[in-house]
C-alpha positions as CSV (number, residue, x, y, z in Angstrom):
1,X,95.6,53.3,53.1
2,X,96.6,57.1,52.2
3,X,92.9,58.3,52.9
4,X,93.5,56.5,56.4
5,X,96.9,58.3,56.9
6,X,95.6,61.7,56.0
7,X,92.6,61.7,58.3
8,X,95.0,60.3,61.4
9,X,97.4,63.7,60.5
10,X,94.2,65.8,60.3
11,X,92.3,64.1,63.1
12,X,96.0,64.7,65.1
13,X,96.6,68.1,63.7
14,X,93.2,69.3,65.1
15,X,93.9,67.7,68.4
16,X,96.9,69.0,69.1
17,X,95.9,72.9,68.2
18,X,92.9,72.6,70.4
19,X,94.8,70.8,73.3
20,X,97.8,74.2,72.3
21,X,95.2,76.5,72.6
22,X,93.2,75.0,75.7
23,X,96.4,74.8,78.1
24,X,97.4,78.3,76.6
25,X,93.8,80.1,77.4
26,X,93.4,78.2,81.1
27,X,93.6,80.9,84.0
28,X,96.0,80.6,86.1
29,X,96.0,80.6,90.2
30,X,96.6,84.3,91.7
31,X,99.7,85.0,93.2
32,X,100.1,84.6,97.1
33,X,99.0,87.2,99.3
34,X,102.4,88.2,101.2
35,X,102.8,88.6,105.1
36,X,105.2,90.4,107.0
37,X,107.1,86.9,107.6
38,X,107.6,86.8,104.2
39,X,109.2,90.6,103.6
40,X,111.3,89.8,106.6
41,X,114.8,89.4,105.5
42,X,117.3,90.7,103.3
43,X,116.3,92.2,99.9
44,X,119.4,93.3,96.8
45,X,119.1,95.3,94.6
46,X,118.9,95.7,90.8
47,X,122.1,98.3,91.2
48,X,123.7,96.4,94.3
49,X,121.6,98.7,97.0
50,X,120.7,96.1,100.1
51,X,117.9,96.4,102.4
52,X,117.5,94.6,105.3
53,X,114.3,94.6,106.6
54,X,114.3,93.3,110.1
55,X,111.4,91.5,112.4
56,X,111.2,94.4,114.8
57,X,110.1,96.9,112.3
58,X,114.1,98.3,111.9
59,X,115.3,99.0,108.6
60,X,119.2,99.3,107.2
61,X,120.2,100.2,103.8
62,X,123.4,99.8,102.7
63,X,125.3,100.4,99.7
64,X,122.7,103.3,98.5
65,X,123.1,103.1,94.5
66,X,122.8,106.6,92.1
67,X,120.0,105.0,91.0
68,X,117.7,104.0,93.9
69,X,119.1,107.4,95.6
70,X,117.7,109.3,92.6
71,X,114.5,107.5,93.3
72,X,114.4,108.2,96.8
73,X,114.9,112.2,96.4
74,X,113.5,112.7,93.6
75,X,111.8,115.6,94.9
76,X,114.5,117.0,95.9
77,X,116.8,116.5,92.9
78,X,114.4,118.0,90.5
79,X,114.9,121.9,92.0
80,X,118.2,121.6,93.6
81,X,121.9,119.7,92.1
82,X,123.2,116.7,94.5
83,X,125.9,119.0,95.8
84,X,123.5,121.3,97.0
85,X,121.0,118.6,98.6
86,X,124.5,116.7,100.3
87,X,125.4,119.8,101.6
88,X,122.1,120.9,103.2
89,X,120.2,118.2,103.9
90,X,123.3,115.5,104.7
91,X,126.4,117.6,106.4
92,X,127.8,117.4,103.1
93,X,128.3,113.7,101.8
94,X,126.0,111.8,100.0
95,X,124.5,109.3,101.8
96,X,125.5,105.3,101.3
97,X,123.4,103.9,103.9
98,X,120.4,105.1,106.2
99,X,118.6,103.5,108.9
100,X,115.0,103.7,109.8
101,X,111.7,102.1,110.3
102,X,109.2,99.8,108.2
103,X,105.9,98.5,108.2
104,X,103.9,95.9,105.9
105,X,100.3,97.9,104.7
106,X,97.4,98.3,101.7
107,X,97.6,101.3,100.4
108,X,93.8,103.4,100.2
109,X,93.6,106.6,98.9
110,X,90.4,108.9,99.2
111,X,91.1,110.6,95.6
112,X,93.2,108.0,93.7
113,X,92.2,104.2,94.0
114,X,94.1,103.3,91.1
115,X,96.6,102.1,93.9
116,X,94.1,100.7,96.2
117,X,94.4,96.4,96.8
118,X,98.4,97.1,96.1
119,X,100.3,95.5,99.4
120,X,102.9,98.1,99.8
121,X,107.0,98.4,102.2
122,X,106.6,101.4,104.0
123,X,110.8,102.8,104.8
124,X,111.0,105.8,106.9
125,X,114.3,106.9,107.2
126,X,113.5,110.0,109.1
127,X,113.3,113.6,108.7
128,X,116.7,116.0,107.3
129,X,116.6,119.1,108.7
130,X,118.1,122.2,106.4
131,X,121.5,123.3,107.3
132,X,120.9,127.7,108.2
133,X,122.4,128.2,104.6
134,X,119.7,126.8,102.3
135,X,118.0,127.8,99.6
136,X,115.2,130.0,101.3
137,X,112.7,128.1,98.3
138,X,113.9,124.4,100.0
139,X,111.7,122.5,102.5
140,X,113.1,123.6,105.9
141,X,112.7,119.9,106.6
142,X,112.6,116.5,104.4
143,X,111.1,113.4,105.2
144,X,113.5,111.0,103.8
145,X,112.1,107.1,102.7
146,X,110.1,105.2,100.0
147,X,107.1,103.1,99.2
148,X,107.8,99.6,97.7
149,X,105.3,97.9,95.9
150,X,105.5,94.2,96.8
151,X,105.0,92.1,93.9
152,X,105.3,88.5,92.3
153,X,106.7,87.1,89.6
154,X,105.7,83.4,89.6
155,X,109.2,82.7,91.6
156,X,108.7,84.5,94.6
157,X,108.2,88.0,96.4
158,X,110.0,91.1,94.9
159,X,110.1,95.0,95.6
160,X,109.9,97.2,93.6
161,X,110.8,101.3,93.3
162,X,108.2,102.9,91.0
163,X,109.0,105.8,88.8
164,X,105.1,106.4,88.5
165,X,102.0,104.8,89.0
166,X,102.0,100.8,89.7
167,X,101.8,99.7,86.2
168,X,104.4,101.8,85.0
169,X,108.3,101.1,84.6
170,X,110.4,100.5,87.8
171,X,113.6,102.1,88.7
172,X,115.1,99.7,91.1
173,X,114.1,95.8,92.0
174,X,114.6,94.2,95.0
175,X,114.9,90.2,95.2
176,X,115.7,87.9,98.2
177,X,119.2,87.9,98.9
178,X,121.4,84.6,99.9
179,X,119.8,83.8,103.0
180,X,117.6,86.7,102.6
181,X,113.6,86.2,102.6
182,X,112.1,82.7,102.0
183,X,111.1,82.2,98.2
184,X,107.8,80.5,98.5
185,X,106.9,77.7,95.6
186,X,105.1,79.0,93.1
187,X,101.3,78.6,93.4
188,X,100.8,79.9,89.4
189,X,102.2,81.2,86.6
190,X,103.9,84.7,86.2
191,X,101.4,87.6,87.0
């Protein structure tokens, strides 16, 4: 009767690590391909920034965080102190909301395709002119937005603000606020 017992626990043993392992290895489905429908809406922020990203191809941000401002200048802020950019790119206050445009596109690149199949958020928040006192060394003009990488994480769409290249760390996420973009169902697990 123990011989019986002690091949049942082996012969369950051996079932359940290849069953563990099976479900473990199987691939799962790749994430949704995202439309414009599906941006559409009202995205927060990891640091309370909000973008709205409207059906006519209008943006508004509101509640521009340190953070995702950082992000969004970073060109700027590496040369020249925020003082210095609020005074000569922003009459002299530091932004906490802008308005613009944005569009849903791939991005293709001739020289890096590292990036290329990426589905990207397109904001252009237009162009700061240089008040007469700048820094002769400081663009006489600054093209002010960001590119969002659209991404999934087995729940539903997010944005996100890249320090680098796409599979590097982010500096701000965006998710669906209340009432903000549809979260579609799942079609697999986390990417």
């Amino acid at each position: 009767m123990a011989g019986v017992r002690i091949r049942a626990l082996a012969v369950t043993t051996t079932l359940t690590f290849l069953l563990a392992h099976t479900v473990g290895c199987a691939p799962s489905a790749p994430p949704p391909q995202p439309t414009k429908a599906d941006l559409t809406g009202t995205w927060c922020g990891s640091s309370g920034d909000r973008i709205d990203l409207r059906q006519d191809g209008s943006v508004r941000l509101d509640a521009i965080s340190d953070a995702y401002l950082f992000h969004v200048l970073r060109d700027l802020r590496v040369t020249w102190t925020d003082e210095y950019i609020w005074r000569t790119y922003f009459d002299g206050r530091r932004p906490a909301s802008s308005q613009g445009t944005w569009i849903f596109s791939d991005y293709e690149h001739e020289y890096d395709d590292d990036y290329d199949g990426y589905q990207w958020v397109r904001l252009d928040l237009g162009e700061r002119t240089a008040a007469p006192a700048r820094d002769q060394e400081s663009p006489e003009r600054y093209t002010f937005g960001d590119g969002l990488l659209v991404s999934h994480d087995g729940n539903g769409f997010e944005l996100l603000a890249l320090d680098g290249r796409p599979d590097e760390e982010w500096s701000s996420r965006f998710t669906p606020c209340a009432g903000g973009p549809a979260r579609p169902r799942a079609l697999g697990g986390p990417r």
